[in-house]
Every structure is written in C-alpha cells, then in structure tokens.
C-alpha positions as semicolon CSV with decimal commas, in nm:
position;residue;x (nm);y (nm);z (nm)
1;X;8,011;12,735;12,628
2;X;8,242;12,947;12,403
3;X;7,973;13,103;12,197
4;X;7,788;13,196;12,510
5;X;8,075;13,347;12,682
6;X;8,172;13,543;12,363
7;X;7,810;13,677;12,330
8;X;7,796;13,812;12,713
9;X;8,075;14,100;12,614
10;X;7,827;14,219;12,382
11;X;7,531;14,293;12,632
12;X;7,204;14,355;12,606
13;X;7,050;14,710;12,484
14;X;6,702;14,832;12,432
15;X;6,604;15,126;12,230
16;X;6,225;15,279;12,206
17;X;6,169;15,526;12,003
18;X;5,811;15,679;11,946
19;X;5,689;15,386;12,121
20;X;5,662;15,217;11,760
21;X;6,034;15,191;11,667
22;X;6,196;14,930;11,916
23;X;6,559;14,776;11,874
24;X;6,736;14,508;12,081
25;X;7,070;14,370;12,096
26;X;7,191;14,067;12,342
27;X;6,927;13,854;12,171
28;X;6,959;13,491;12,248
29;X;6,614;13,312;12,149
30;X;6,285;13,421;12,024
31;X;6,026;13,191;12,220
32;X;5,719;13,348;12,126
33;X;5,556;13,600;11,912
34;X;5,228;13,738;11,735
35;X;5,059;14,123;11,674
36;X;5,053;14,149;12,003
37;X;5,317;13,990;12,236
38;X;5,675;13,925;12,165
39;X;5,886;13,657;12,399
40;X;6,222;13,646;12,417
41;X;6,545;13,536;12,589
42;X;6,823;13,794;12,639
43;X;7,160;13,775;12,765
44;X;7,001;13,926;13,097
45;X;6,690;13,736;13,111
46;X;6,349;13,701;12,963
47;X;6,195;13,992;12,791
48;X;5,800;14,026;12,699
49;X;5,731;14,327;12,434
50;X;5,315;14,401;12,446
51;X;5,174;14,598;12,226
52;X;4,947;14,602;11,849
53;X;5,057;14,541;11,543
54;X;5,398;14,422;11,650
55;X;5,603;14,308;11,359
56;X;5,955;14,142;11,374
57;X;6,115;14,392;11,085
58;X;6,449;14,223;11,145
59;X;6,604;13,958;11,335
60;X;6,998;13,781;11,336
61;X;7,007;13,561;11,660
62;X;7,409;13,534;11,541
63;X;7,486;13,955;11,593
64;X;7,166;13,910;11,897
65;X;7,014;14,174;11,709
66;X;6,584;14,244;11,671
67;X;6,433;14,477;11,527
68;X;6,028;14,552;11,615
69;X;5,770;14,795;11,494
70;X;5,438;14,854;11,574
71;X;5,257;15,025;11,894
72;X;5,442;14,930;12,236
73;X;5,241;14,914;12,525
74;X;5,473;14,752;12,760
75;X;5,803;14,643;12,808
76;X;5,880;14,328;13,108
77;X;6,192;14,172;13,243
78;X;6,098;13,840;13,402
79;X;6,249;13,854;13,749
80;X;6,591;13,672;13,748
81;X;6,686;13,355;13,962
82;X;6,850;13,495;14,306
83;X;7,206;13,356;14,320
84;X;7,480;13,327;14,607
85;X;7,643;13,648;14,487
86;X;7,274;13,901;14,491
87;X;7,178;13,749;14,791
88;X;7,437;13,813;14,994
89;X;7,396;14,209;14,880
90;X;7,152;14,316;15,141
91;X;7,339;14,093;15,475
92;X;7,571;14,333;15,633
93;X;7,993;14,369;15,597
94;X;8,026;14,188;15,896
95;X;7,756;13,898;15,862
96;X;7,901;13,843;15,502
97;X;8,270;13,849;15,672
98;X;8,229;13,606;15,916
99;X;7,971;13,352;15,738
C-alpha cells in the first residue's frame, strides 16, 4: 500500500504535442496495446490512446512514465467509480448537513 500511496504525490500528466508526440506520467499498468489503440491504467483511472502507427518509444512503470508516437486520433478517460465523497457534491449544504 506504500508504493501506491508514494506514487499518488506524483500525479498523472498528459502532454500532446503535434498530435504525434504524446507523453504520460502517473502510469500504473499497460493493459493493452497495438498500432492502433493503447490501454492503460493511471493513477486517475483508465486511459485509451487511438490513433495509427502508435509506438510505445519509452516506458518505466517504476518513474509512471510513457512515452508514445505516432498519429493520435483520440484521447479517453474511462468514467471513474462514483464514491461517498463525489456524490454527495451535487445534494445541497443543508441536505449534506443534516444526513
């Protein structure tokens, strides 16, 4: 639980550039990946890259670093699991106050 705790104060960034240049950190797992679809775990949830001629130039699970080139065509955040604390953001001050 240590490591996992340790790798949350790092984050997760993405950076795009030219739409062929892509770099990641707050890399957990790599589940998937071929020319044209890349699927992955961050520290804030699955992440699908889309695109042609995707190539994984660089990868170190330990820094939660990836680097990809090729043509992006779309970048996807599965939606994350709801939990106590987001679904109490849209109730009112006084609904959450007196539950």
């Amino acid at each position: 639980m240590a490591e996992r705790e340790d790798a949350v104060q790092y984050g997760h960034t993405l950076h795009l550039a030219n739409r062929e240049a892509l770099s990641l950190t707050g890399v957990v797992h790599v589940d998937t990946f071929d020319d044209q679809e890349i699927v992955l775990d961050t520290e804030l949830g699955s992440l699908t890259v889309r695109g042609e001629s995707l190539h994984i130039k660089r990868l170190n699970l330990e820094d939660g670093k990836l680097e990809v080139a090729g043509t992006v065509d779309g970048i996807s955040y599965a939606p994350r699991p709801r939990t106590r604390s987001t679904s109490s953001r849209g109730k009112g001050w006084l609904e959450r106050l007196l539950r």
